[in-house]
Steps between C-alpha positions, in 0.01 A plus 500: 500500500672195316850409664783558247619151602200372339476662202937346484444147569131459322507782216268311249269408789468868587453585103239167464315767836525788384379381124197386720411831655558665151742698620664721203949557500557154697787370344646893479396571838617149654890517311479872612476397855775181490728758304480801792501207773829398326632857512397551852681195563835635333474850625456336912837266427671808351395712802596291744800391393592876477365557868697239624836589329449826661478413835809242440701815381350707843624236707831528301544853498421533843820263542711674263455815704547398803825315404611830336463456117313764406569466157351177418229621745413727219549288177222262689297843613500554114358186439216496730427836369464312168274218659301749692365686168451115349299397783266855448493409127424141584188637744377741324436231174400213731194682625416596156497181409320382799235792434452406116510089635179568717300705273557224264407207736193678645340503174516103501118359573519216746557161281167292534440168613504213303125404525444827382320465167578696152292810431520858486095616575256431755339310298795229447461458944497118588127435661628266839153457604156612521231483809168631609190536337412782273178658624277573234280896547251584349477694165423831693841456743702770489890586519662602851542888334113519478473272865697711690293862347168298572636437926671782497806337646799600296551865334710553219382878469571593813886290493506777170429742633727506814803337293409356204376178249579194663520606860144398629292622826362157677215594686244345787498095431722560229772641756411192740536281267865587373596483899313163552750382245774628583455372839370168373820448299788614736314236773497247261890539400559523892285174543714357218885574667584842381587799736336791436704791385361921466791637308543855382302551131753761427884319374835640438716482154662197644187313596385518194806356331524213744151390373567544128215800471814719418599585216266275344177595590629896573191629296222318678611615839382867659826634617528802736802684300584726838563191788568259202206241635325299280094396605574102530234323208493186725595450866768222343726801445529601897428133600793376350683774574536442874756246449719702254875440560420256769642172572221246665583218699410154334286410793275844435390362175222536323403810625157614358309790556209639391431924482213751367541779335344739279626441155646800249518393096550833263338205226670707207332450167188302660212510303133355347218281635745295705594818733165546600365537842704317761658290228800740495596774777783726557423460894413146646510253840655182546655257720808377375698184594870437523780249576831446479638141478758246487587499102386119516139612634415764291293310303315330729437838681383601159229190471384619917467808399249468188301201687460810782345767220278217360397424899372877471338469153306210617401677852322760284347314302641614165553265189873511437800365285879507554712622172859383429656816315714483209846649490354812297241519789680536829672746691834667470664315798288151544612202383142324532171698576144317561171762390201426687206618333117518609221522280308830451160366358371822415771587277563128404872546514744377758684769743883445608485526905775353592865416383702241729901514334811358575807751449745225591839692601458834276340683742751338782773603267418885500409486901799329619269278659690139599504282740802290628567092433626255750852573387456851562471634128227738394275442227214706363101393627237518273187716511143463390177722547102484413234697572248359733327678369425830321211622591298661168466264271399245766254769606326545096467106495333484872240748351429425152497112611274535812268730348130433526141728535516612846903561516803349507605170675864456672646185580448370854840562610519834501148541703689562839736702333253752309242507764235402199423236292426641188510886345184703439 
């Protein structure tokens, strides 16, 4: 969430931010918010001047009573009487305003850094680099849908049956496989620095706020209506979460852990040739990472954090490139996101398995999460996630890439983990 002191002292910077992330109603939205913030402002003056008159004129009438003056103990009682049903009126419209100030603000995207480029589609994403050689199959190579039905590893019929489309069954190496990476990416991220974390995949209301999933991304989220719980869609949600309302020493920073979880996206609307398979699920794995910084390290926490994802990419073996994405591109609540992609040489299309983002202080903003400066103020941290990494898409390049006549190859360092070296 932006800080209203922001959006005071640097309103056309905010507008130039928001024009970048195409967000619709900024100039309405942003003198909406200064004009309640001013009101608020009034309405707290107003109140507390009336509080504290009234608890001169207690003091006073206490006096006046005790000295025997009972009359102008009651001209005065009269007056606080007055105050008293100002100060109600005065509470009452301060935390409608205060309601009506938040909804406003928490419909404010995060504003995006300046190296993000222009561009409202994918296809206007900043290409950072490129590495890894394209393998090249053979004309009768086949897609991971028909790989997986020709192995019999993964079962999209069965996932049907027992819930429905995109909740697969992973079965024999296909089951091994998903755990050897799993297990292969959480040591990695421990090898690395971060601590790992096994939060709950179930969040509250608030949880969800803190994040910026709520109310943004409400319709993407299952939600259990009866305990109010929403099924996290990435273990950043619970991750960050830990350190909601929390003050952390300057001497505990960074702190950065890494979790897995199962994953939970409704994927409302999803649809066509790109959906297909393990391109899009409702139900995946991944290993997240997260930290939380000193505002002047964010970035270079950022740049650690991608070189780590590409350390993966290149451990498997899998051609790769790193995307810059455009304001019209990112997320609700980053302020700079990095897409790793991996090439899929069956399909001949590039697949999205990671994103690596920068939220700067809006998610610090909505968690109360600060930390406290050598002369003893507190100031909001910034946050930043990426998934390290997510597991199907990485899974429908390893087989349509490795593919060959008598089965599948996987890259050498997942051997010890899988307990094979290649599938079929």
């Amino acid at each position: 969430m932006l800080q209203v002191s922001v959006l005071k002292e640097h309103r056309e910077m905010v507008l130039a931010g928001l024009a970048k992330k195409h967000y619709a109603n900024a100039e309405a939205d942003v003198q909406s918010i200064l004009d309640l913030d001013q009101r608020r402002r009034q309405l707290q003056t107003e109140h507390d001047q009336a509080q504290a008159e009234a608890n001169e004129l207690a003091r006073q009438i206490g006096g006046l009573m005790k000295s025997g003056d009972k009359s102008g103990a009651e001209a005065l009682k009269a007056r606080t009487a007055v105050l008293k049903q100002e100060i109600k009126a005065h509470a009452d419209e301060l935390a409608q305003v205060e309601s009506a100030l938040q909804q406003t603000l928490v419909k404010l995207p995060n504003l995006p850094h300046s190296s993000v480029p222009e561009g409202r589609t994918p296809q206007e994403n900043e290409v950072v680099s490129e590495k890894g050689q394209k393998p090249e199959l053979p004309a009768n190579a086949l897609p991971h849908w028909e790989l997986i039905k020709k192995y019999d590893i993964i079962d999209f019929d069965l996932g049907n049956k027992i819930t429905g489309a995109g909740f697969p069954v992973y079965k024999g190496q296909g089951a091994r496989l998903q755990r050897a990476m799993i297990n292969f990416f959480l040591d990695e991220a421990r090898n690395a620095g971060y601590t790992e974390m096994q939060p709950p995949i179930l969040v509250n209301e608030a949880s969800g706020y803190g994040t910026g999933q709520l109310p943004d991304k409400d319709g993407q989220m299952y939600h259990d209506a009866q305990d109010n719980l929403y099924l996290i869609p990435t273990a950043e949600v619970p991750i960050t979460n830990l350190y909601r309302d929390e003050i952390i020493p300057a001497e505990k920073l960074p702190i950065r852990n890494a979790g897995y979880t199962p994953c939970f996206r409704r994927e409302a609307g999803s649809w066509g040739a790109d959906v297909r398979g393990l391109n899009r699920l409702h139900q995946f794995d991944k290993v997240e990472i997260v930290q939380i910084t000193h505002p002047e390290q964010s970035y270079a926490a950022l740049d650690s954090m991608v070189a780590h994802i590409e350390g993966l990419l290149q451990k498997l073996e899998l051609p790769y490139r790193v995307l810059r994405l455009c304001g019209g591109d990112m997320s609700f609540t980053s302020a700079l996101t990095y897409d790793l992609e991996v090439w899929s040489a069956a399909q001949g299309r590039w697949l999205e398995v990671s994103s690596a983002s920068n939220f700067e202080t809006f998610q610090a903003n909505r968690l109360k999460l600060r930390y406290r400066t050598e002369g003893g103020k507190t100031q909001l941290l910034h946050t930043l996630n990426g998934s390290a990494l997510a597991l199907p898409r990485i899974v429908a390049a390893l087989l349509e890439n490795n593919q060959s006549e008598d089965g599948i190859r996987l890259p050498e360092v997942l051997h010890s983990y899988c307990g094979f070296s290649k599938i079929g």
